[in-house]
C-alpha positions in Angstrom: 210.3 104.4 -63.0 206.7 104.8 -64.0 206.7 109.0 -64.8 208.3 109.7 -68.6 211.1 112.3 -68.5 210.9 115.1 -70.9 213.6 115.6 -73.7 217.1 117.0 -72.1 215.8 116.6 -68.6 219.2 115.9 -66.4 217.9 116.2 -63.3 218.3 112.8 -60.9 218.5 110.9 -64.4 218.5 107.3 -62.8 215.2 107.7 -61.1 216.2 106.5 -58.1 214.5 108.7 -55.9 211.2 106.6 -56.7 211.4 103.4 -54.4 209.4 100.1 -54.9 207.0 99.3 -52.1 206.8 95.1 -52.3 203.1 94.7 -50.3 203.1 92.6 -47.7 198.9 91.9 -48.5 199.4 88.9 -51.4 196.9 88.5 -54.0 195.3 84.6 -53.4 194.9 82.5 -56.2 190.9 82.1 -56.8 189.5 78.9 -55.1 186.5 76.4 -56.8 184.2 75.7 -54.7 184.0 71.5 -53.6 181.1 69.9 -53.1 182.1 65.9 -52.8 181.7 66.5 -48.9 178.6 67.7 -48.7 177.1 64.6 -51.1 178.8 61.6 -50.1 178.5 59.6 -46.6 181.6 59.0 -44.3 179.6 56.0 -43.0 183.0 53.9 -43.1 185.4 56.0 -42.2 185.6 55.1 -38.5 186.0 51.0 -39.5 188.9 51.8 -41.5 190.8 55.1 -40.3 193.2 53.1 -38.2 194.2 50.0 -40.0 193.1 48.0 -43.1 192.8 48.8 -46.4 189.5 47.3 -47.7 185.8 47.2 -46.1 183.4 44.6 -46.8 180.1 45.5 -46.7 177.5 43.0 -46.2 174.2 43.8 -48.5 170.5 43.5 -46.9 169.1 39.5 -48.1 166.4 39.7 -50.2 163.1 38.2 -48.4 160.6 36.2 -50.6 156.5 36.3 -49.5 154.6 33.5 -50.5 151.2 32.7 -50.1 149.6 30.6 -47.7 146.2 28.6 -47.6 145.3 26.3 -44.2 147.3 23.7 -44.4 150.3 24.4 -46.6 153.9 23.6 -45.3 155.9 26.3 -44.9 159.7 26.4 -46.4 162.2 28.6 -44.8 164.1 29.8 -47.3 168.0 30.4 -47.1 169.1 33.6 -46.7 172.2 35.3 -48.9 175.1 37.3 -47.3 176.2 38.7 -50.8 179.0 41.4 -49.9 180.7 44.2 -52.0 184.5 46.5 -51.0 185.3 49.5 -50.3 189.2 50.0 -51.0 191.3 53.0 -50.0 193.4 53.4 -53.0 194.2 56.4 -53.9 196.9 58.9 -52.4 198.4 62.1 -53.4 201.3 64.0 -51.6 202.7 67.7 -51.9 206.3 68.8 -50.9 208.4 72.3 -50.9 211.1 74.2 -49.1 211.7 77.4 -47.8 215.4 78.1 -47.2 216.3 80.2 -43.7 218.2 82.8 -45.7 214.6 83.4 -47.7 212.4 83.3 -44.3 214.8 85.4 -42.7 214.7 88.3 -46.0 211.3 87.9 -46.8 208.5 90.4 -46.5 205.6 87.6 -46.3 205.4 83.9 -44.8 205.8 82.0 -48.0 205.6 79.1 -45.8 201.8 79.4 -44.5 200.9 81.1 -47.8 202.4 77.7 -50.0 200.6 75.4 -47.3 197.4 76.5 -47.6 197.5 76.6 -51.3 198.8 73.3 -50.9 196.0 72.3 -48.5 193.1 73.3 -51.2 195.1 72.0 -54.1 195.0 68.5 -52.6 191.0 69.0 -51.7 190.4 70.5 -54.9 192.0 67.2 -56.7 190.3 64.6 -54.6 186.9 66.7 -55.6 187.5 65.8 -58.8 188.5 63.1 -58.7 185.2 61.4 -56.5 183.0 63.8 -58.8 184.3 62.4 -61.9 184.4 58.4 -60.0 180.3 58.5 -59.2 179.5 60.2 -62.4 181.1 56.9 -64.5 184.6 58.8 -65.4 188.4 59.3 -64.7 190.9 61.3 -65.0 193.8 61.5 -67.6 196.2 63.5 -65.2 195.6 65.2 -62.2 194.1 68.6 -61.6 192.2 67.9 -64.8 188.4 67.6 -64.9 187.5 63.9 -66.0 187.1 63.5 -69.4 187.2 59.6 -70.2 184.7 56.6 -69.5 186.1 54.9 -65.9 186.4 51.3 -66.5 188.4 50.8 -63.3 186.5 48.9 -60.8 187.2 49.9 -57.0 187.4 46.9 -55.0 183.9 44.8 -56.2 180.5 46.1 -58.0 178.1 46.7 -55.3 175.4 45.2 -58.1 176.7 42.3 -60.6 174.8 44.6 -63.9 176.6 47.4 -63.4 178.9 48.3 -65.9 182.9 48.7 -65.3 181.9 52.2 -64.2 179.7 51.0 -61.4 176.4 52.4 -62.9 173.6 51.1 -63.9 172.8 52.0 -67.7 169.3 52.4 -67.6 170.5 55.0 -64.6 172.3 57.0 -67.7 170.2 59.7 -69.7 171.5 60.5 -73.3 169.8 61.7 -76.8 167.4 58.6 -77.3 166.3 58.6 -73.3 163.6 61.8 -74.9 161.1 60.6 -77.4 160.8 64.6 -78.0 163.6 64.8 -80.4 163.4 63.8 -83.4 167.3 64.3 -84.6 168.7 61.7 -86.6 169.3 58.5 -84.7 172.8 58.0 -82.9 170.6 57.6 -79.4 173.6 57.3 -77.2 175.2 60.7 -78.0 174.6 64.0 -75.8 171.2 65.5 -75.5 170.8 69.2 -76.9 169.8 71.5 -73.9 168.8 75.0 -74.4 165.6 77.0 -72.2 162.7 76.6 -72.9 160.8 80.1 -72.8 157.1 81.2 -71.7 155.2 81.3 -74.0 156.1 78.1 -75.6 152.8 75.6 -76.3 154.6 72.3 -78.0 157.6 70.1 -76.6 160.6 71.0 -78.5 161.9 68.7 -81.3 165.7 69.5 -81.2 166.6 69.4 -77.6 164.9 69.1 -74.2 164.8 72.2 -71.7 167.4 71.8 -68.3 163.8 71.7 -66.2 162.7 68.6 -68.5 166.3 66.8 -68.4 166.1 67.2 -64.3 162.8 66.5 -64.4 163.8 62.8 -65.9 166.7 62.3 -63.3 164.3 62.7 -60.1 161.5 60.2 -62.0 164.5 57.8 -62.7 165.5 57.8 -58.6 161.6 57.9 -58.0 161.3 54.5 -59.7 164.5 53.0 -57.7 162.6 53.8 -54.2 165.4 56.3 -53.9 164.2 58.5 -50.7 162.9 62.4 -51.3 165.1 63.3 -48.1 168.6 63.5 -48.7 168.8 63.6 -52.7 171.0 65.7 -54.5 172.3 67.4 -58.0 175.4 68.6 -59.0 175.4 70.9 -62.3 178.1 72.7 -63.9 178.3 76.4 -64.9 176.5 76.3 -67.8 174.0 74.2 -67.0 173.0 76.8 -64.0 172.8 79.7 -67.0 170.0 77.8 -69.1 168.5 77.2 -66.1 168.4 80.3 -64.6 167.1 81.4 -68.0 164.0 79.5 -68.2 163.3 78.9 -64.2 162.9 82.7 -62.3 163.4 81.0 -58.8 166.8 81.0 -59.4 167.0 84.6 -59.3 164.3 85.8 -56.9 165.0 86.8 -53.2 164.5 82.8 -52.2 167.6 81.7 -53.9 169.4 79.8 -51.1 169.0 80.8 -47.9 170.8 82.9 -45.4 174.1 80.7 -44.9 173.3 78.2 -47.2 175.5 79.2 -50.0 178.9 77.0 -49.2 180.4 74.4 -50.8 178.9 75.3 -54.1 175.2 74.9 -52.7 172.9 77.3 -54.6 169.6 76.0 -53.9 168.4 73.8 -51.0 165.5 72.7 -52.5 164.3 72.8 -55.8 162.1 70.0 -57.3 162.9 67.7 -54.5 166.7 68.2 -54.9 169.7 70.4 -53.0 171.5 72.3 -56.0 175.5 72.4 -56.6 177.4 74.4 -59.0 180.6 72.4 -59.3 183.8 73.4 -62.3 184.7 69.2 -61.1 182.4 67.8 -63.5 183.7 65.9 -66.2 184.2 67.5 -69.3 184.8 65.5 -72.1 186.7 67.5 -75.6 185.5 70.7 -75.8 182.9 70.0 -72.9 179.2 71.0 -72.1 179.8 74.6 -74.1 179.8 72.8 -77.6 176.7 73.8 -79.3 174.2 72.1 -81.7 171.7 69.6 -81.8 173.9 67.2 -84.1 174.7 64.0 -83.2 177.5 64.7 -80.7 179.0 61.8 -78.6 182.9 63.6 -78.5 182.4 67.0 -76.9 180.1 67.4 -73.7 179.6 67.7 -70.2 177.7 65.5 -67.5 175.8 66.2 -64.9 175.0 63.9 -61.7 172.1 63.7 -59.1 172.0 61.1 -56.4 171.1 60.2 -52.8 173.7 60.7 -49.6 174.0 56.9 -49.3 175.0 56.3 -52.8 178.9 56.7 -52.3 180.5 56.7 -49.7 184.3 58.1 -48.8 187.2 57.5 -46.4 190.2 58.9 -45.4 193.2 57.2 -43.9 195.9 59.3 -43.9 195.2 63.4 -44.0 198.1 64.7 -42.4 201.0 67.7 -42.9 204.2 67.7 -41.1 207.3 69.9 -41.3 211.2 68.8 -41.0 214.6 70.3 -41.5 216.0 69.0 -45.0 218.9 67.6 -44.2 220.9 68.2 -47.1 220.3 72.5 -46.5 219.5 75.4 -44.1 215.7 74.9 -44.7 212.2 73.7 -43.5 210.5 70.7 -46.0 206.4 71.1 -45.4 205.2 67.7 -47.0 201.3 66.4 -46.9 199.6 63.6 -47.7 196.3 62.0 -48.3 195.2 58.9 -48.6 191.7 58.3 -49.4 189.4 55.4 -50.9 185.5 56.2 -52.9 183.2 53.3 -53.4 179.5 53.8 -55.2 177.1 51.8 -52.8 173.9 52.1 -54.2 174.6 52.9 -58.4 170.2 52.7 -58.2 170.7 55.8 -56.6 172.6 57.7 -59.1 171.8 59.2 -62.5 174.0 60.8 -64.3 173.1 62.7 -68.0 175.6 63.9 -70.8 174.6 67.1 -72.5 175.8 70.1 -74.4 174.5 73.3 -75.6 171.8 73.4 -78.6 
């Protein structure tokens, strides 16, 4: 019992007169916030939800415009019917029991608490996983934030340049993509990112502000043709705390809107883009945390912005069923889901790796 007895106290020694109450209200594990939904088009899905496993999507030919004087003979040129895949390749399952004795005893439904644990735990991995696939990494094991350069093509390149990620490089801010700094070399390490305050009259030397880093991702979609309606950015925790520092809309009365914070939205507009705070991000080491303005190309995190028609997802399979095990008095609750990610458009994705000056 909780209460401490007093020296030579006899009375009802074993303290069972104090029962245990075991509350039938359970604590619920904290759930992240998923965003891969709200950013990526399910343009697909209905071509592929009932059979197949690959989509072959046709790109728009290229045109050619010539000029023409009086009298010149016109040549039709041929036209191209270049194609790229979509595959649905990726599948993760969950399984557990609950025995009839332990139904029948218990004080709670362990069986609808476990399956909708089970239910986020599966969306909360295929977040990370698609967060991790557009932004150019992978995962090392599951439930983990991506932390290592994806050279795993999904079915084909949607454009020949890009890189085994799917991205284009010149798509891909780092150190040497800001003239401003004037750090020793090593170009293609992290940029230093740290507020930038009022009052400040010259461009820092050291590191670039979070509103000059953005900044660079919209100009970079800008110069793709990428459309103002419809873009995005996806930021993680610490990247929303130097930013909140040095830009006060994030903390006035017009942060959001009424309804508008789901899914990890924070902002719906600001600077042309729809704001999400995601923990999916890849992390790489000791993540976006690490601070100086070193060279650093080991510990750091990256940020993504993009356009809904950039990637697209599909589902095939997204089911749960329950089954008497046959081997014991019990229920088996087993899920699946089957799923497939493909980067259509890499000109309209940038992605940057930073950490903390």
């Amino acid at each position: 019992m909780a209460f401490s007895t007093a020296a030579g106290w006899s009375n009802l020694p074993n303290g069972n007169f104090s029962s245990v109450i075991y509350s039938k209200k359970v604590q619920l594990a904290l759930r992240k916030a998923t965003v891969v939904g709200d950013i990526t088009n399910s343009d697909y899905f209905g071509e592929i939800s009932a059979q197949g496993d690959t989509v072959r999507i046709i790109k728009e030919p290229e045109i050619s415009v010539s000029s023409y004087a009086r009298g010149t003979q016109i040549q039709a040129q041929d036209l191209d019917d270049e194609d790229f895949s979509l595959v649905i390749d990726k599948a993760n399952y969950f399984a557990f029991k609950v025995d009839d004795i332990e139904e029948a005893h218990s004080h709670v439904n362990f069986m609808d608490l476990a399956t909708n644990r089970a239910a986020y735990r599966l969306a909360d991995q295929h977040d990370q996983e698609v967060l991790g696939y557009l932004s150019g990494y992978k995962q090392s094991a599951l439930h983990a934030n991506a932390g290592a350069v994806n050279d795993v093509v999904n079915g084909t390149k949607a454009i020949t340049t890009a890189g085994s990620d799917e991205l284009l490089s010149l798509m891909k801010l780092k150190k040497g993509s800001f003239g401003n700094i004037t750090t020793a070399s090593a170009g293609d390490h992290s940029i230093p990112v740290a507020a930038r305050l009022p009052g400040a009259t010259a461009l820092p030397t050291e590191y670039v502000s979070p509103v000059m880093l953005i900044n660079r991702m919209g100009r970079l979609l800008d110069q793709q043709n990428v459309d103002k309606s419809g873009r995005w950015l996806v930021i993680d925790p610490v990247m929303m705390e130097v930013l909140m520092d040095e830009d006060s809309r994030f903390l006035n009365a017009d942060f959001g809107d009424s309804g508008a914070l789901r899914n990890g939205l924070v902002l719906t507009n600001w600077n042309g883009f729809r704001v999400y705070v995601s923990n999916n991000l890849p992390q790489v080491g000791t993540g976006s945390s690490t601070t100086g303005v070193a060279n650093q190309n080991s510990n750091y995190g990256v940020i993504v912005a993009g356009h809904d028609s950039a990637v697209a997802t599909a589902e095939q399979i997204n089911k749960t069923e329950t089954y008497r095990d046959p081997d014991s008095f019990a229920d088996i609750v087993r899920g699946m889901h089957l799923y497939g990610r493909k980067i259509l458009r890499p000109e309209a994705i940038t992605t940057a790796k930073y950490n903390l000056a």
